[in-house]
ZAMILO-759546 format. One record per atom (N, C-alpha, C, O): z, x, y. Coordinates in steps of 0.05 Angstrom, whole numbers, plus 5000, padded with zeros to 4 digits. Layout:
BEGIN
ZXY...
END
This chain:
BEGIN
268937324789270337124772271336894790272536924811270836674780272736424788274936354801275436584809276236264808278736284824279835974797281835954783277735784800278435544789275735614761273335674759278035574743276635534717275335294702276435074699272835364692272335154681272535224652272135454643273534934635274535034608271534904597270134724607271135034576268935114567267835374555269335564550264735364549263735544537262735764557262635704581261836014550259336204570256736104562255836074539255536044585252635974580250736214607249636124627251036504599249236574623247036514627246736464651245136494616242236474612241836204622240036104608242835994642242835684664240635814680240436054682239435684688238435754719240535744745242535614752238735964754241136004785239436114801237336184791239736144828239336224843242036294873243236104884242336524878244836494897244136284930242036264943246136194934246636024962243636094979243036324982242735974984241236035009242035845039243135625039241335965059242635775086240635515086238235535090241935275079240235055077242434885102241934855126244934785090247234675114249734725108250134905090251834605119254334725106255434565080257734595071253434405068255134325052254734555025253434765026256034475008256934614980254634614967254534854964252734534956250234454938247534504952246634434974246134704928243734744948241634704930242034714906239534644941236734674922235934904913236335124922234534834892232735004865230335064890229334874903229535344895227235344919224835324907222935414920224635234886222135144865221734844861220234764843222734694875223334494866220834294872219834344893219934104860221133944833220534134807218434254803222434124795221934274764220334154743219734264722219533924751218533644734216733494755217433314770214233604751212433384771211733054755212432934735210233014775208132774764206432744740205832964730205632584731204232694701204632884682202533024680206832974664207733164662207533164635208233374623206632964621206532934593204632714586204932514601202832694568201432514550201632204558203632064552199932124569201431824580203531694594204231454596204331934605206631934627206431994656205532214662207131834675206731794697208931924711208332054730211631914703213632054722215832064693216131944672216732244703219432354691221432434714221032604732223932244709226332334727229132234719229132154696231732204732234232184725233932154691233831944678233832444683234232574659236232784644237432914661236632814628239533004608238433214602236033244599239833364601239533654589241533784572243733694578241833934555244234084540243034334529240634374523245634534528245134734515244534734479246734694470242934754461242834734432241535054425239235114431243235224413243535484405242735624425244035644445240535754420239635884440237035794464235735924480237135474456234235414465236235164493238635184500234835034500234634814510234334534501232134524490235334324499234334114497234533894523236433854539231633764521232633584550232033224535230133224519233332974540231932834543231932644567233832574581229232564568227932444587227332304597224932344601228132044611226931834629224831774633224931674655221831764621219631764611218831504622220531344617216831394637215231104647212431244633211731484634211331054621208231084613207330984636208730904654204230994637202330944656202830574669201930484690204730424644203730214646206230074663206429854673208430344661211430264675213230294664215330364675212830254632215330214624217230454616216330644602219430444625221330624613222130634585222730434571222031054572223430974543224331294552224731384574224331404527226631624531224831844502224331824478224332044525222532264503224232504508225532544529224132714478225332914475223633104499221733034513225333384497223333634505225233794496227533724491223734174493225134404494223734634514221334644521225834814521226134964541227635204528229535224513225535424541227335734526229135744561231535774564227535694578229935764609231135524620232835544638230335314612231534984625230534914649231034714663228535194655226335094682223735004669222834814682222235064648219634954636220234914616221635034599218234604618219234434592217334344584215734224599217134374547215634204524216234024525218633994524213933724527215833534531213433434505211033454503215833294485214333184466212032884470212732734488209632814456208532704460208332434462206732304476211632324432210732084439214631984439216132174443215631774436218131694452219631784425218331794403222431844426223831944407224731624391225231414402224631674363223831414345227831354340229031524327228731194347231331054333231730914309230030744303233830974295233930814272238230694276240230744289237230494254240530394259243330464239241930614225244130474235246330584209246130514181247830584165243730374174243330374156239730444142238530364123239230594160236730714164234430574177232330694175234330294191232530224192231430254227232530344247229330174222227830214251229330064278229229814281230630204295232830014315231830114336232630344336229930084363227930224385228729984404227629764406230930094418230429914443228729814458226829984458228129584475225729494488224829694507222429754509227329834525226629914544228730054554230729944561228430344556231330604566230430614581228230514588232330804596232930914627235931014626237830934613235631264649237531474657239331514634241531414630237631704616239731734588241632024601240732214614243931984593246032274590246632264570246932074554247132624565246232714540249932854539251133004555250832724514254032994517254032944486253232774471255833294484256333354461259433324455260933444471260733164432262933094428264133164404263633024385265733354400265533404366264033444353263733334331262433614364260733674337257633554343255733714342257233274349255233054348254733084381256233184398252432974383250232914417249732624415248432484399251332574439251032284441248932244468248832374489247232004457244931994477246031724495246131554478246731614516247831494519245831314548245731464568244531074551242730974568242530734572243230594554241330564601241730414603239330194583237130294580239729974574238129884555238429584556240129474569236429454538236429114538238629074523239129244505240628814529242028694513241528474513243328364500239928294521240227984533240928154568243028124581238828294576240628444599241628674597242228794576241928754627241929124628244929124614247129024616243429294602247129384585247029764575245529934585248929814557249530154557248730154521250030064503246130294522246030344493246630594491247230714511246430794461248330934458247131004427246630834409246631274424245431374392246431624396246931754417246731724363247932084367245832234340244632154320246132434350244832614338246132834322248532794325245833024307246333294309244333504307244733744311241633354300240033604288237733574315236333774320237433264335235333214347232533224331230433334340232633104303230333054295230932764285229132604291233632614266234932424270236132324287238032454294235832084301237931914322238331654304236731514292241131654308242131404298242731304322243231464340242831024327243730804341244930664335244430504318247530684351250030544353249930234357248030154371251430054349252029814374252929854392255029984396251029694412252529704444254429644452255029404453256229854461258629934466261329584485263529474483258629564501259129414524257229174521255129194510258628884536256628654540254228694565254228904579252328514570252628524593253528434621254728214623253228564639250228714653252828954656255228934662251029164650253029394654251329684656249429674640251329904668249730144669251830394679254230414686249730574674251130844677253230954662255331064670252430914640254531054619254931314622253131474626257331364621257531674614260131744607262431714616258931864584261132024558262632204572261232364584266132264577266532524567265932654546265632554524265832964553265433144537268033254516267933474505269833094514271733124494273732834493273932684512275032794466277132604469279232594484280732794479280232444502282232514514284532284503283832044500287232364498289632394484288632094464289131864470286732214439285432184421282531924416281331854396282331844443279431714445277431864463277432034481276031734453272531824460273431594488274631384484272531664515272131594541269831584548268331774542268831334566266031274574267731114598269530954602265131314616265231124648262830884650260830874636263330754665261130534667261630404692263730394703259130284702258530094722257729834722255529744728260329664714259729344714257129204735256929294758255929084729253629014743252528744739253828594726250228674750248928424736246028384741245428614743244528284744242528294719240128454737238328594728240728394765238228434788239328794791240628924774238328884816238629114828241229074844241628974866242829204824246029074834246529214858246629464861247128974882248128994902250929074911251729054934252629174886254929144890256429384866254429484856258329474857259829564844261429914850261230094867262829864826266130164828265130224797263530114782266930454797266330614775268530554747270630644755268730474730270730264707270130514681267930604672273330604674272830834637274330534621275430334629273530644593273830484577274430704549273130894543276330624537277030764515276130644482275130424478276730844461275030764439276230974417275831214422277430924397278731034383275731174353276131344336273831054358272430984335269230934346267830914326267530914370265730804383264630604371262130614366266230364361266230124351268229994374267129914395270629984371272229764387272930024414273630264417272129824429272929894465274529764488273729594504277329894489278929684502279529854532277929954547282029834533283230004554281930024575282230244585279829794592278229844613281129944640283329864646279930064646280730174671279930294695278730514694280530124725279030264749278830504760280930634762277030594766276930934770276530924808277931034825274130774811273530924834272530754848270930624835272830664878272130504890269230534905268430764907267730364914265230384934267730414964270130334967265730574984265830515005267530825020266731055021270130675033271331005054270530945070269530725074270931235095270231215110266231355107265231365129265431395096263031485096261031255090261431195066259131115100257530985096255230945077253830755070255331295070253031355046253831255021251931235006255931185013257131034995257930694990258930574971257030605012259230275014256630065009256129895027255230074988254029934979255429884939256129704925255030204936256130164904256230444895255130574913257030594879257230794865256930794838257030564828256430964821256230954797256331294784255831484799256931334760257731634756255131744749253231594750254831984740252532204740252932314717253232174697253132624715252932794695255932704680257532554691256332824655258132854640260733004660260233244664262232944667265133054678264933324655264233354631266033514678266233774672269433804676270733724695270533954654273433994652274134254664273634464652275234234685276934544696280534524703282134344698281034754713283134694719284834514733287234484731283134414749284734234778283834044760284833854772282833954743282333634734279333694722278133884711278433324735275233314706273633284734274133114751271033514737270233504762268133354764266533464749266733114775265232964773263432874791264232714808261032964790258532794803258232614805258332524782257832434823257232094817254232074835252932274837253131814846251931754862253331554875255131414866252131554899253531344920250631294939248831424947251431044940248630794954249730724980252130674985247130724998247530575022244430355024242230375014245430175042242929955053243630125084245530205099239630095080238730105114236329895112235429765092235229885145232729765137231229745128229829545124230830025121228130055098228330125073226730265061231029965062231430055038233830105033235430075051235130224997236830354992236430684994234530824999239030744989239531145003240831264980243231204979240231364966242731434950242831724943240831834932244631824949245332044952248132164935249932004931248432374929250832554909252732574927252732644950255232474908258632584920260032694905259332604883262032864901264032884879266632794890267332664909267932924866271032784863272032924843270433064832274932924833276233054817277432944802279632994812277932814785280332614771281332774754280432984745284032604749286232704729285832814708283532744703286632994686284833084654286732904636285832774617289332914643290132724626289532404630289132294608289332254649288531984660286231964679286531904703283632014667282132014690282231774700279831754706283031624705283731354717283731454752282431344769285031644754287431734770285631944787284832164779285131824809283132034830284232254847284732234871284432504831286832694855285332774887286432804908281832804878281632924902278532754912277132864895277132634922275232514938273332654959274232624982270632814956270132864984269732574995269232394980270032535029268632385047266032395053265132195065264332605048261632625055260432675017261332714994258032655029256332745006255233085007254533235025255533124980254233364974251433474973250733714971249933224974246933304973246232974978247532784968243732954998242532795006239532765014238432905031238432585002235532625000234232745031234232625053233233015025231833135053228533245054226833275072228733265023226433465020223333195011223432975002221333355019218533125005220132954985220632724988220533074968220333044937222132834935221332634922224332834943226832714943226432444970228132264969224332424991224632265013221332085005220931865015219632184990217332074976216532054951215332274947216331914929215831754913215631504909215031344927216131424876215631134872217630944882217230704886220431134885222230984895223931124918226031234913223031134944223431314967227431414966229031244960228031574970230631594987232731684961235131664959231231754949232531774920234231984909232732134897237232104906237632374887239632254869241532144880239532244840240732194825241932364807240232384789243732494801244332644787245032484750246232294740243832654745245432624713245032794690244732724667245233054699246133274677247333544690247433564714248033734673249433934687250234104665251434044644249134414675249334604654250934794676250334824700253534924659255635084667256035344648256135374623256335524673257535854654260435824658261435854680262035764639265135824643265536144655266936194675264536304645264936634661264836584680266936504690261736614702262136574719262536364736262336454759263136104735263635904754260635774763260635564776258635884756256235744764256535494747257935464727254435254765253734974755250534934765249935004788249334864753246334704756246134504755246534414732245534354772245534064767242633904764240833944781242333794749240133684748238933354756240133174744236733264775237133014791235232904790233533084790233832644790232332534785232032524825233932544841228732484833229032494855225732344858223432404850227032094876225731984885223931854872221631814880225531714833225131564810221831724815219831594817221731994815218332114805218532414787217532484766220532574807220932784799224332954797226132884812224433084785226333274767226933484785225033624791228933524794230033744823232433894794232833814771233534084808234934274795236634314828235134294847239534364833242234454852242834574846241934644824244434724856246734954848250634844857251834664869250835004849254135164859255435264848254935364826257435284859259635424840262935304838264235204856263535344811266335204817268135194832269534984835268735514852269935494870269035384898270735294913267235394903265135234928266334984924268634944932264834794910265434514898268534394896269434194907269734564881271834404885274134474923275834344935273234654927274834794954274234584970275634474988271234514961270134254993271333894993271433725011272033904963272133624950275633604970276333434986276933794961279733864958280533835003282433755015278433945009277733955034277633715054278933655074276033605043274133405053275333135041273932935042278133115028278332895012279532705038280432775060279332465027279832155037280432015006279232084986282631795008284131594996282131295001282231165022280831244983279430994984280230784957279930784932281530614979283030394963284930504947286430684952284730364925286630444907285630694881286230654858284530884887283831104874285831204864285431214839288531324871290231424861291431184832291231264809291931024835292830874811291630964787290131154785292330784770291130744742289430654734288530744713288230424749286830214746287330004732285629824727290229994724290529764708292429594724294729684728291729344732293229064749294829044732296428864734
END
């Protein structure tokens, strides 16, 4: 059992595998990995930084999908173990609130959270520019599509998995229009996912660790435990041959996630392996989903790697947060509120 609880459901049936000696950090690889190769579906060239959720007893994932020709959209799949996956054939069809045909130009890195009841699909999309689109489900045979939440240029949405002291919360990464050279992590509140006010700063680029001081942006759905809302992000560096981007966590407040209690200084996982150091887009681990057993404290994380292929991590709640809690550093103004 746990030492630190995560509140939540039992989900035994996650994939796992126990620790193996890889290094000392907290997070290890799936020894199967990529779970998601190359060509993996009907006109599809790569599948990666993709969602997953538990739906009864099955799996649902969706997907980060490029056809042959490039373009990104976003296709369903199902999974009896959340390691092999049906991936449907052609892009999941949107409609708008009053039934009609609403199909964005072009998705990427959808997270997938369940909020009351409803599955919100939540991705980055055209507005006049990269912006955060956003459709919910309940049955995954209907998607409705919302208006976008946010103007642009903005990416990396991500839903909590509950209201907190009575709005629906979304993290985001202010941006602009190119391959943003720059940004911190910004929640935004919403009584209704119509009007969105209450922006507030969460999380700064940079520290003392260099794997981060280009830009950050958040990952999976924040997971609620006892010490706070435990959270994956990614964090970017420039070298000469490129960008690096690699996994960190952090802990924020449950009542104000504004409010950063704990920061690792290093990263938790960093591109090492083929898969993750070669592809379409070299140097790559992106996290953005994550399936948890409240019993036992296990987490799976799921990562897009190296914009080609689909990796699967481990840990456990007490690992994870012991190292974050460990390893923390004060960068900028993280403890505040975010509000000037």
């Amino acid at each position: 059992m746990a030492n630190v609880k995560i509140v939540g459901n039992a989900l035994p049936n996650i994939p796992w595998q126990d620790r193996r000696v890889e290094s000392e950090l907290p997070v290890w690889r799936h020894s199967e990995n990529p779970v998601i190769d190359r060509n993996p579906a009907k006109g599809v060239a790569r599948i990666f930084n993709s969602a997953v959720a538990p739906y009864g007893d099955k799996f649902v994932g969706v997907f980060r999908a490029e056809t042959i020709n490039g373009r990104p959209h976003l296709r369903m799949g199902w999974s009896e173990d959340a390691l092999n996956w049906d991936i449907n054939d052609n892009p999941i069809d949107f409609i708008d609130e009053d039934g009609k045909e609403y199909n964005p130009l072009y998705a990427y890195d959808p997270r997938l959270v369940k909020v009351e009841g409803e599955y919100y699909i939540i991705w980055c999309t055209d507005f006049y520019g990269a912006s955060i689109g956003v459709a919910k489900t309940v049955d995954f045979k209907t998607f409705v599509r919302l208006e976008n939440p946010f103007l642009p240029f903005n990416r990396n949405g991500v839903l909590f998995p509950r209201k907190i002291n009575g709005n629906f919360v979304m993290l985001s990464r202010p941006s602009d229009s190119g391959h943003t050279p720059f940004g911190d992590i910004f929640l935004s509140e919403s009584p209704d996912f119509v009007h969105w006010g209450k922006h507030r700063h969460v999380m700064s680029k940079g520290g003392d660790g260099w794997w981060q001081n280009v830009k950050i942006g958040g990952g999976p759905a924040p997971i609620e435990t006892s010490e706070g809302w435990l959270m994956f992000y990614h964090g970017v560096t420039g070298t000469c041959n490129g960008f690096v981007y690699s996994m960190g966590a952090a802990i924020l407040d449950l009542d104000d996630p504004s409010k950063v209690k704990y920061r690792a200084k290093n990263f938790v996982l960093t591109p090492e392996k083929w898969y993750e150091e070669r592809g379409f887009v070299p140097n790559v681990i992106f996290p953005c989903a994550t399936l948890q057993d409240a019993d036992t404290g296990r987490i799976a994380i799921y990562y897009g790697a190296a914009d080609t292929y689909v990796g699967i991590a481990y840990t456990t709640i007490d690992e994870i947060v012991s190292y974050v809690k460990e390893n923390h550093e004060d960068v900028a103004d993280d403890k505040e509120n975010g509000k000037l």
